[in-house]
C-alpha positions as CSV (number, residue, x, y, z in Angstrom):
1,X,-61.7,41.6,32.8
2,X,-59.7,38.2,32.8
3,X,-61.8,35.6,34.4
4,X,-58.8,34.7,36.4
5,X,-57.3,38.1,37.6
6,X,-53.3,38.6,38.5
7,X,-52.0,40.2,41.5
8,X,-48.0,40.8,42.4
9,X,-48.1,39.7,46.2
10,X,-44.4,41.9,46.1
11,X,-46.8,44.6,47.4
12,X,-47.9,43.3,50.4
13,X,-44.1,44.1,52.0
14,X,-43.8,47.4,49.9
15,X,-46.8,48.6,49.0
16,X,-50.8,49.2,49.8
17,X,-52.2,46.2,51.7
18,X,-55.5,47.1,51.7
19,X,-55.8,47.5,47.6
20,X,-54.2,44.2,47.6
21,X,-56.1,42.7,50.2
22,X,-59.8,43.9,48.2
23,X,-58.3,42.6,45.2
24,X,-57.6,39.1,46.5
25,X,-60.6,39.2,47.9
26,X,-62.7,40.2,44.8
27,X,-60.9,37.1,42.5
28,X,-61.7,34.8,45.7
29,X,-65.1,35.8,46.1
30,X,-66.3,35.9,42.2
31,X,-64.2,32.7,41.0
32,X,-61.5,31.3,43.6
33,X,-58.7,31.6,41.6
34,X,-56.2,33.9,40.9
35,X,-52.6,34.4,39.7
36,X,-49.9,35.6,41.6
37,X,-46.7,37.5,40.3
38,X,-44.0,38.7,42.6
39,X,-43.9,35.8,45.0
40,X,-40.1,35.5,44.8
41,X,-39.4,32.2,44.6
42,X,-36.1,32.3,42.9
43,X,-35.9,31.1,38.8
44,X,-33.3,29.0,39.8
45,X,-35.3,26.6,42.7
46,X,-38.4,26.6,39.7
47,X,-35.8,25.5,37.3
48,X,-34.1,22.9,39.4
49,X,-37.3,21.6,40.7
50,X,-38.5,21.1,36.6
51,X,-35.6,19.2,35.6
52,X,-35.1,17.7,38.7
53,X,-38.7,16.1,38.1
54,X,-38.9,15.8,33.8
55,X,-35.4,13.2,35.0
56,X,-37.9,11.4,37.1
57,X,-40.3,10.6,35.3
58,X,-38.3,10.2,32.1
59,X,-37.5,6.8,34.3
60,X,-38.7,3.5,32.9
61,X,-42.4,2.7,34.8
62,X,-40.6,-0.2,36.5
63,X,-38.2,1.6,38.3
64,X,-40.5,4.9,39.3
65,X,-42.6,1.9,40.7
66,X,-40.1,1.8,43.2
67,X,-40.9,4.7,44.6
68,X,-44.8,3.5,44.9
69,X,-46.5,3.2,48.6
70,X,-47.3,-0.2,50.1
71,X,-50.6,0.9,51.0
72,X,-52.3,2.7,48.2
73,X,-54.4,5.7,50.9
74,X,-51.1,6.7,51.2
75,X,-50.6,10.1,49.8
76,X,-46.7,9.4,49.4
77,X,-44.6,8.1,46.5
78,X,-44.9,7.3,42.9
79,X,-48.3,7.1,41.5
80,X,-49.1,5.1,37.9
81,X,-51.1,6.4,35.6
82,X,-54.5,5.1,35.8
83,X,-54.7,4.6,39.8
84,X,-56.2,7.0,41.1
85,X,-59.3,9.2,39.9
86,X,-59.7,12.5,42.0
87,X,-63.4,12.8,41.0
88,X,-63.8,10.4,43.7
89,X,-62.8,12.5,46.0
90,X,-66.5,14.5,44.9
91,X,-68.1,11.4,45.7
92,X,-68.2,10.7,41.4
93,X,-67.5,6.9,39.8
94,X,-65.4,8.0,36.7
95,X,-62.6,6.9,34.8
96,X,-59.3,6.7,36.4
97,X,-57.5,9.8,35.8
98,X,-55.0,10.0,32.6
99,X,-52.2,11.5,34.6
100,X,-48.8,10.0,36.8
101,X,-47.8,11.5,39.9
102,X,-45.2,11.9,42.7
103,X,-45.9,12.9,46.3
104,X,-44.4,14.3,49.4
105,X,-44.6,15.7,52.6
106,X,-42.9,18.1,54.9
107,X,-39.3,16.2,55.9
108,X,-39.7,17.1,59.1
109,X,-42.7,17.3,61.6
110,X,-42.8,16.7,65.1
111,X,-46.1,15.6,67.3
112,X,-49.3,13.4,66.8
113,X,-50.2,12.0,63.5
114,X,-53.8,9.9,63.8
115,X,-54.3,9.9,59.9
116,X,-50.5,9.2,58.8
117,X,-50.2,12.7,57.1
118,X,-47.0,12.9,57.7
119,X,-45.8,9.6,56.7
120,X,-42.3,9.9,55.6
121,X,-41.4,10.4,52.2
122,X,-40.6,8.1,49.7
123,X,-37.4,9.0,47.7
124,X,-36.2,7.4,44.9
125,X,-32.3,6.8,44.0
126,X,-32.7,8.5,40.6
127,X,-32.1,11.3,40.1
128,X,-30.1,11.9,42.7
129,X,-31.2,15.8,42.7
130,X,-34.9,14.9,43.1
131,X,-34.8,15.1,47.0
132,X,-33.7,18.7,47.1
133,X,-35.0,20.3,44.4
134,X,-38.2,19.0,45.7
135,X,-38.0,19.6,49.5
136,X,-36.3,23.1,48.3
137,X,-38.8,24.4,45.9
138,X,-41.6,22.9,48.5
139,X,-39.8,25.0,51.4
140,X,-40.7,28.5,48.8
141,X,-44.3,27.4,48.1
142,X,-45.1,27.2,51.8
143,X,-44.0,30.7,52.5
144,X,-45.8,31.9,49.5
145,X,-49.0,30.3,51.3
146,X,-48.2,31.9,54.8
147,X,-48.1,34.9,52.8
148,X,-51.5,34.5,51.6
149,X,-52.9,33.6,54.8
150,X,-51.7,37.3,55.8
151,X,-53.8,38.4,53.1
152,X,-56.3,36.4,54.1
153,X,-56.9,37.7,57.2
154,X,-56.8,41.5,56.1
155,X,-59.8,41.0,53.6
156,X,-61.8,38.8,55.6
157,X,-61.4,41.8,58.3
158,X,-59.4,39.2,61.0
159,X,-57.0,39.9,63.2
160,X,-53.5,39.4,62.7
161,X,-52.8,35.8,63.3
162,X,-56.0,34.4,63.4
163,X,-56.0,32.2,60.7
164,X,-52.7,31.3,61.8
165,X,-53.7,29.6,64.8
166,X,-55.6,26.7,62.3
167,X,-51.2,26.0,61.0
168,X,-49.6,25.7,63.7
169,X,-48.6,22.2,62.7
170,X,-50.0,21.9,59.2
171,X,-50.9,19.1,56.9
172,X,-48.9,20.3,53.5
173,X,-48.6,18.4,50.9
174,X,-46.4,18.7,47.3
175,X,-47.7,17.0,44.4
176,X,-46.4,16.6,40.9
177,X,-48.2,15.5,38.1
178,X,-47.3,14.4,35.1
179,X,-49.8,14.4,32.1
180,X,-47.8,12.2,28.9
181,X,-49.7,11.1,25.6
182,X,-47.1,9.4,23.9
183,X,-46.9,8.3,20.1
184,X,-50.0,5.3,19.7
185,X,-51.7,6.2,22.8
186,X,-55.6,4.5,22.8
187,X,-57.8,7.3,22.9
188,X,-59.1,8.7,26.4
189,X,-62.6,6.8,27.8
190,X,-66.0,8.6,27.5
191,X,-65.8,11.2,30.2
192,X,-61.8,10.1,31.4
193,X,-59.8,13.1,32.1
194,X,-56.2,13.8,33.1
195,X,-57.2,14.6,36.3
196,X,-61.2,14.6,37.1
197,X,-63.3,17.7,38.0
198,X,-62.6,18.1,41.4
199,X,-62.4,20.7,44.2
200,X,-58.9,21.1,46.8
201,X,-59.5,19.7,50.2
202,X,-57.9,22.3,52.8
203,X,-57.4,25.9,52.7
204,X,-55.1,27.0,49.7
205,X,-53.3,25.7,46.8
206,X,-50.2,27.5,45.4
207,X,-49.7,25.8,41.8
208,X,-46.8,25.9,39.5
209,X,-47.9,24.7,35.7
210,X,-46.4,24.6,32.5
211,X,-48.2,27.2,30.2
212,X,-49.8,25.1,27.6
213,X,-53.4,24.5,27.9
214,X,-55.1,21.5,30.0
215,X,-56.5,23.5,33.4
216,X,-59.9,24.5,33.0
217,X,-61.9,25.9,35.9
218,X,-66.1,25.9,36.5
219,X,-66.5,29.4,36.3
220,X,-69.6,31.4,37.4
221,X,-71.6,31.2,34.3
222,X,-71.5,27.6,34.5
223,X,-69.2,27.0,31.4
224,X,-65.5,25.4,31.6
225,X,-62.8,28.0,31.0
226,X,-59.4,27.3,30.0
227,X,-56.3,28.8,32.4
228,X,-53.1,29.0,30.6
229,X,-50.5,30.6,33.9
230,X,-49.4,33.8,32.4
231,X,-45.1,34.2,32.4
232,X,-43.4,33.7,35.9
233,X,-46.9,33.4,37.2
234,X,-48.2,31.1,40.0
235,X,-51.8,29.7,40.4
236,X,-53.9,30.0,43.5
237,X,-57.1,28.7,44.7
238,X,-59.0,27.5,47.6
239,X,-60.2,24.4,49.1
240,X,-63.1,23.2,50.7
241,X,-62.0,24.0,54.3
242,X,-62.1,28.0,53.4
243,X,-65.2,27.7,51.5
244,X,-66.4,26.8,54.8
245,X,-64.7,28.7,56.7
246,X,-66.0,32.0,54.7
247,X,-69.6,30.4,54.4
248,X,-69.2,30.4,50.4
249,X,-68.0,33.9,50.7
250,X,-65.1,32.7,48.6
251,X,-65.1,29.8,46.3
252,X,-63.6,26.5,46.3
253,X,-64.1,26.3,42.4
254,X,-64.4,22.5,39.9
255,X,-61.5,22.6,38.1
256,X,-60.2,19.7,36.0
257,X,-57.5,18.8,33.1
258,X,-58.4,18.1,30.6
259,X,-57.1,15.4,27.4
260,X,-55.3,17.5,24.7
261,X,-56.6,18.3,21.5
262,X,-55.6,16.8,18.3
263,X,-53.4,13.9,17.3
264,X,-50.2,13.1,18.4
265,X,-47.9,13.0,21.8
266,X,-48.6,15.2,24.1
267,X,-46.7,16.1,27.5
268,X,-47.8,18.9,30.4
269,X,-46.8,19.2,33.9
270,X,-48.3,20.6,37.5
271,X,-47.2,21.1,40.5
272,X,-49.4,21.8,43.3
273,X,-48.6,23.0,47.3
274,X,-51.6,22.1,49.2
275,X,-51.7,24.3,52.5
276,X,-54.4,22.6,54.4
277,X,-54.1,23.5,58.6
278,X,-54.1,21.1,61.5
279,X,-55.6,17.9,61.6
280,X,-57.2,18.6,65.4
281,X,-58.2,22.0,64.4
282,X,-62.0,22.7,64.2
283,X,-62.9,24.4,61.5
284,X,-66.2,26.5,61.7
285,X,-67.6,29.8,60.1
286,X,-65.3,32.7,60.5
287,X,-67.1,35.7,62.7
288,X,-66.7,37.8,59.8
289,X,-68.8,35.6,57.4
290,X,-72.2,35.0,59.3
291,X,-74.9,37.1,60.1
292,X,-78.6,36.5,61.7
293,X,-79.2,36.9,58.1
294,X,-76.6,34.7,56.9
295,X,-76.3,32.1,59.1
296,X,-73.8,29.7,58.6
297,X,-74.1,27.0,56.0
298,X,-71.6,23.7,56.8
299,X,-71.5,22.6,60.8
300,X,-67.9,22.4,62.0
301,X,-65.4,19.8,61.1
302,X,-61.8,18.4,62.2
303,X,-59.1,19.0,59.5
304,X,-58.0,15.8,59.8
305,X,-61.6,14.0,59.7
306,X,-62.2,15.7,56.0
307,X,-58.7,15.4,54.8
308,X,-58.7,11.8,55.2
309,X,-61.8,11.5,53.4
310,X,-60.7,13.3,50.8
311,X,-57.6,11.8,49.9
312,X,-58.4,8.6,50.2
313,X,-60.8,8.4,48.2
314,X,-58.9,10.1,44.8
315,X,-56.0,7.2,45.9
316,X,-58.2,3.8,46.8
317,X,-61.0,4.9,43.7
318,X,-63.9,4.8,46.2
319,X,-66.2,7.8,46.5
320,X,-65.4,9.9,49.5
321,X,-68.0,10.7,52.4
322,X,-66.9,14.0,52.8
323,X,-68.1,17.7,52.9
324,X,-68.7,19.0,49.2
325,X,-68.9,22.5,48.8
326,X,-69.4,22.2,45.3
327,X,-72.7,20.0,45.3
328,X,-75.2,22.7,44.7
329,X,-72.8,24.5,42.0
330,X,-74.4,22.2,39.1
């Protein structure tokens, strides 16, 4: 067995939901990640949303800086290479992270926003197709994650909805990275990393990545594995929120990128839907996860409260004071 199993998520509208559902929750419960095949999100929105973003970031620095938040806890906008350092969010001091990035948000939300989670965007000029590949190819991610949620709820023996009524007005969040070692690069810090060994913040991640190596995952014997997306594949795994929420029934798994091996440039990309609920929703053991013999582990916490925490301490370099589900994982 692959330590990062495949499921086609075409079945759960034509075929046997509850195979599908223990499946998912077998991957989520031994190592939090999985891959997903039949998600249908059209070629054509993948392949518009890749060019769309090689174009940006192809740009000269000084002009992507353009596209750069005023204040640097915002999770908007045009990130440098070597500003932010998401092992912070973990609470860890390391080496800013050896990767560039670009940031947005729904286009769209109505209602209260405390923590400025939906900031608008920041859109550059060029390319002129950034804006809707982006906002397109974000628009398929977060139905692939409603989808999930569905499953969700079938293996964690819910109701219909329930886990539904934590999204009504979601934080979600689409983040590309781009990871470039070009020709004369100085060789990566002791311990500096393309992005740092973290954990995700909310309650899924739906991730598009080139297939070249880079992603490695803390897997359950303690070692670093390497995940290389298999063809048409997309990457999913949990944040802290639904560790929580299932009381470490399922895993919100390290993962990191890591420098490439051997001389010479180098290029990778990522892109990563985070589906992470409502900022005034509490979130607290599920009924389904606790027992008198497995009472719950983490005491309830606001979305919003652990969010900001998170985030803003991968973007300001500070270590967050935040909920770590990963502490006791060595």
């Amino acid at each position: 067995m692959t330590l990062v199993p495949t499921v086609d998520l075409s079945t759960w509208h034509d075929g046997d939901r509850t195979q599908l559902a223990h499946a998912v929750d077998e991957a989520l419960s031994r190592v939090g990640f999985l891959q997903v095949v039949g998600h249908g999100i059209p070629r054509g929105t993948i392949d518009d949303m890749c060019e769309a973003t090689a174009a940006f970031f192809a740009l000269p620095v000084e002009e992507k800086l353009r596209s750069a938040p005023v204040d640097r806890a915002s999770d908007r906008g045009y990130a440098a290479e070597g500003t932010e350092g998401l092992a912070y969010s973990l609470g860890e001091t390391t080496p800013p992270d050896l990767s560039e990035s670009f940031v947005i948000g729904a286009e769209h939300i109505d209602g209260e926003d405390p923590y400025g989670f939906f900031a608008p965007n920041i859109w550059p000029d060029l390319p002129e197709n950034l804006r809707p590949a982006l906002t397109a190819y974000a628009d398929e991610a977060h139905r692939v994650a409603r989808v999930l949620l569905e499953i969700f709820e079938k293996a964690l023996g819910l109701s219909d909805g329930y886990l539904g009524a934590y999204t009504r007005h979601p934080t979600r969040t689409l983040r590309v990275n781009h990871f470039e070692r070009r020709a004369g690069a100085l060789e990566p810090l002791p311990g500096q990393m393309r992005l740092g060994a973290h954990t995700d913040y909310g309650i899924v991640t739906v991730l598009y990545a080139d297939p070249v190596p880079g992603l490695q995952i803390h897997g359950p014997d303690g070692a670093w594995h390497d995940v290389v997306p298999a063809e048409d594949a997309l990457v999913v795994n949990l944040g802290d929120l639904t560790a929580q929420w299932t009381n470490d029934r399922w895993r919100s798994t390290l993962h990191r990128v890591v420098p490439p091996s051997g001389p010479g440039p180098s290029c990778r990309r990522s892109v990563a839907f985070f589906f992470d609920g409502d900022h005034d929703a509490r979130f607290e053991c599920l009924p389904t996860c606790h027992s008198a013999v497995n009472p719950p582990k983490y005491p309830p916490v606001l979305g919003g409260e652990h969010l900001y925490a998170k985030i803003t301490g991968g973007r300001t370099l500070e270590p967050a004071d935040a909920m770590n589900t990963a502490a006791d994982r060595g």
